[in-house]
C-alpha positions as a Markdown table, in Angstrom:
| # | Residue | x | y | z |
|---|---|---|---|---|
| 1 | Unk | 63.8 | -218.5 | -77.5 |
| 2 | Unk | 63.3 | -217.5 | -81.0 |
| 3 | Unk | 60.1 | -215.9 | -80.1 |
| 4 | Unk | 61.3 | -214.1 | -77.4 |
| 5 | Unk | 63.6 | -211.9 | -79.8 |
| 6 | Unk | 63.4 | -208.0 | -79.6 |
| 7 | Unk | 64.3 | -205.5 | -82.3 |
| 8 | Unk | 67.4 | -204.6 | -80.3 |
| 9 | Unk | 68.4 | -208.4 | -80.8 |
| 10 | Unk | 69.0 | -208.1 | -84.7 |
| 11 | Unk | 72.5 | -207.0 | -84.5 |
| 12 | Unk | 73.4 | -207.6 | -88.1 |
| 13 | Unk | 72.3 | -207.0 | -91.5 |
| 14 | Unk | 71.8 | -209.7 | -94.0 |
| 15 | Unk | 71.6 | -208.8 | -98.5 |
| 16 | Unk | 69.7 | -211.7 | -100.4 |
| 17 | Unk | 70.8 | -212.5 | -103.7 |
| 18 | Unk | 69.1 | -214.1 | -106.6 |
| 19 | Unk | 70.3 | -216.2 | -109.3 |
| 20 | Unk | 69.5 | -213.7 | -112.6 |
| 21 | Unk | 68.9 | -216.0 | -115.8 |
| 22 | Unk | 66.9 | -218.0 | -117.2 |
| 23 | Unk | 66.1 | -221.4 | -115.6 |
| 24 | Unk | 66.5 | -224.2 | -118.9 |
| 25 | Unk | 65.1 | -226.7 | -116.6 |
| 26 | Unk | 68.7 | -228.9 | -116.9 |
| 27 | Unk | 71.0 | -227.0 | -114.8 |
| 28 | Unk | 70.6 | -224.4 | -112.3 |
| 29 | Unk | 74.4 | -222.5 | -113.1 |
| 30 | Unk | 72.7 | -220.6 | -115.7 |
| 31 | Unk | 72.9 | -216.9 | -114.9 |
| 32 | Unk | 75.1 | -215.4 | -111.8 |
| 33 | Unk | 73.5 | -214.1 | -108.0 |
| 34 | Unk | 72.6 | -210.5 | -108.2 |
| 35 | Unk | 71.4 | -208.4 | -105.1 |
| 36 | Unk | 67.9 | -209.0 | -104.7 |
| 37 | Unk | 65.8 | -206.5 | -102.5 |
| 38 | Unk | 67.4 | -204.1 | -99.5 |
| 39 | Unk | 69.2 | -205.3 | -96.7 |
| 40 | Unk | 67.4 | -206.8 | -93.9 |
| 41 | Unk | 68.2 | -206.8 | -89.9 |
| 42 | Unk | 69.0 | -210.5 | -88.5 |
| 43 | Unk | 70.0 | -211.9 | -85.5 |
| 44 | Unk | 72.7 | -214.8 | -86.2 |
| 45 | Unk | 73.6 | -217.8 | -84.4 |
| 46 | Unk | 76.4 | -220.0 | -85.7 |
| 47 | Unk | 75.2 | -223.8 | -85.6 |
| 48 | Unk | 78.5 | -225.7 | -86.1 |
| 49 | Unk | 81.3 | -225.3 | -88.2 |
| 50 | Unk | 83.4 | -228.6 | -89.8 |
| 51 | Unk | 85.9 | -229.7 | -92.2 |
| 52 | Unk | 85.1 | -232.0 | -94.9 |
| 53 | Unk | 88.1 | -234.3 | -96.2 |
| 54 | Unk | 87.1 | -235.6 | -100.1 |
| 55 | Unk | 89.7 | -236.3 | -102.9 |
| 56 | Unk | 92.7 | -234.9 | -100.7 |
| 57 | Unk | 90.6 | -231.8 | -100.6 |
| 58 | Unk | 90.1 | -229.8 | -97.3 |
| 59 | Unk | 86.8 | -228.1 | -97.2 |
| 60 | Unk | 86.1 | -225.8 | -94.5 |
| 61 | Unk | 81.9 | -224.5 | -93.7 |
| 62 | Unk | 80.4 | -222.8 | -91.2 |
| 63 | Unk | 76.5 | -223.4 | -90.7 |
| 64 | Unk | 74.1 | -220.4 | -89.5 |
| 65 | Unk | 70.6 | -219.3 | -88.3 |
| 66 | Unk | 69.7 | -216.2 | -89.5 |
| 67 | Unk | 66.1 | -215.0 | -87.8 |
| 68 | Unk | 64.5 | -211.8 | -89.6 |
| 69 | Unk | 61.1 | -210.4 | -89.2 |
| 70 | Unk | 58.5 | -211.7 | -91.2 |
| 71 | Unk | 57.3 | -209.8 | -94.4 |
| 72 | Unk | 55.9 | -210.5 | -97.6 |
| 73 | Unk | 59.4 | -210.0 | -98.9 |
| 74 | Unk | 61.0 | -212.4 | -96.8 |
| 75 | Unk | 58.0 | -215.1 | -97.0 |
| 76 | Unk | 59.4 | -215.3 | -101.2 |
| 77 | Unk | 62.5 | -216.0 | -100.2 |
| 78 | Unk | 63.4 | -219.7 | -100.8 |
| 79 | Unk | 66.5 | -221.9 | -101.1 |
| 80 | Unk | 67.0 | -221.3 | -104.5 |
| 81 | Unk | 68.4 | -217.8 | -103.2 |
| 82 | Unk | 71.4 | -216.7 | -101.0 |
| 83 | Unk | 72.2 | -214.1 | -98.4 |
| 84 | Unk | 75.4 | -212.6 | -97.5 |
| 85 | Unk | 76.9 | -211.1 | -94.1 |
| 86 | Unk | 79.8 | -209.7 | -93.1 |
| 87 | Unk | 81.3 | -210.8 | -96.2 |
| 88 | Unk | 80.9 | -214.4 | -96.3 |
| 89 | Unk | 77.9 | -216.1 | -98.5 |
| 90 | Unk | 75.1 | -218.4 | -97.3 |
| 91 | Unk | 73.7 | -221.0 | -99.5 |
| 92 | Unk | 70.1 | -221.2 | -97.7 |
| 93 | Unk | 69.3 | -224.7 | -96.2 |
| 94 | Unk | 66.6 | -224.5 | -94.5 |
| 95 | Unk | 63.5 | -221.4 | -93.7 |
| 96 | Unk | 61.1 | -221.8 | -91.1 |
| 97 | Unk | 58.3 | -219.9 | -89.8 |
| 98 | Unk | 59.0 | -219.9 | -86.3 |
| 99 | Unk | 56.2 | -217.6 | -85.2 |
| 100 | Unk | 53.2 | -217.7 | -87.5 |
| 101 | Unk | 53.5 | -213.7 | -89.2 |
| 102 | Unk | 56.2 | -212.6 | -87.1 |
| 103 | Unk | 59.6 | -214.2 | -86.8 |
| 104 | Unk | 61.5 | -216.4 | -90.0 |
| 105 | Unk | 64.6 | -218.9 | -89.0 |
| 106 | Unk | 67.3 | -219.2 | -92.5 |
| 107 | Unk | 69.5 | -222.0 | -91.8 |
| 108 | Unk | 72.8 | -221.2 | -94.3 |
| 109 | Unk | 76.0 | -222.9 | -95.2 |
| 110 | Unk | 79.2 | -221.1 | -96.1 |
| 111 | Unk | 82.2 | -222.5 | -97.4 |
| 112 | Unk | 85.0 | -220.4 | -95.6 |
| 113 | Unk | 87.8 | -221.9 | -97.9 |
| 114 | Unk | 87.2 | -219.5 | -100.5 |
């Protein structure tokens, strides 16, 4: 259980990254992802993992939760941003509160075919 988690549980380390630019309010691929704060301890748990057949393309992803203590830091974070770990990057899906001030769930999607 998510609330049950101990300091010793967070195992891994996770870097946010934020897209730098200007938002134009058409398009969000303005700008690129540039490291945004320190890195953070997480815990991760890997959700599912699939292939995707479109076009005669194969498209590999892997889905994650990613739980983190709670700070003001990590209460800005939102799906607009990314995280990365052990080399592969998250597009953030989901963030939950899980317990109120203490413990935040990121749900991420990585595409492993690139």
């Amino acid at each position: 259980m998510v609330s049950d988690l101990r300091w010793s549980d967070l195992d891994r380390e996770v870097q946010f990254l934020r897209r730098d630019g200007d938002d134009d309010g058409f398009t969000s691929e303005t700008g690129s992802f540039e490291v945004h704060g320190e890195p953070v301890p997480a815990s991760r748990s890997d959700v599912s993992d699939g292939e995707r057949w479109r076009a005669g393309e194969v498209a590999s992803s892997l889905m994650s939760r990613f739980r983190v203590r709670w700070s003001p830091f990590i209460a800005g974070i939102t799906p607009k941003d990314r995280l990365t770990s052990e080399g592969l990057t998250f597009d953030i899906v989901g963030l939950k509160e899980v317990k109120r001030r203490q413990w935040i769930e990121i749900t991420g999607s990585a595409r492993l075919d690139q």
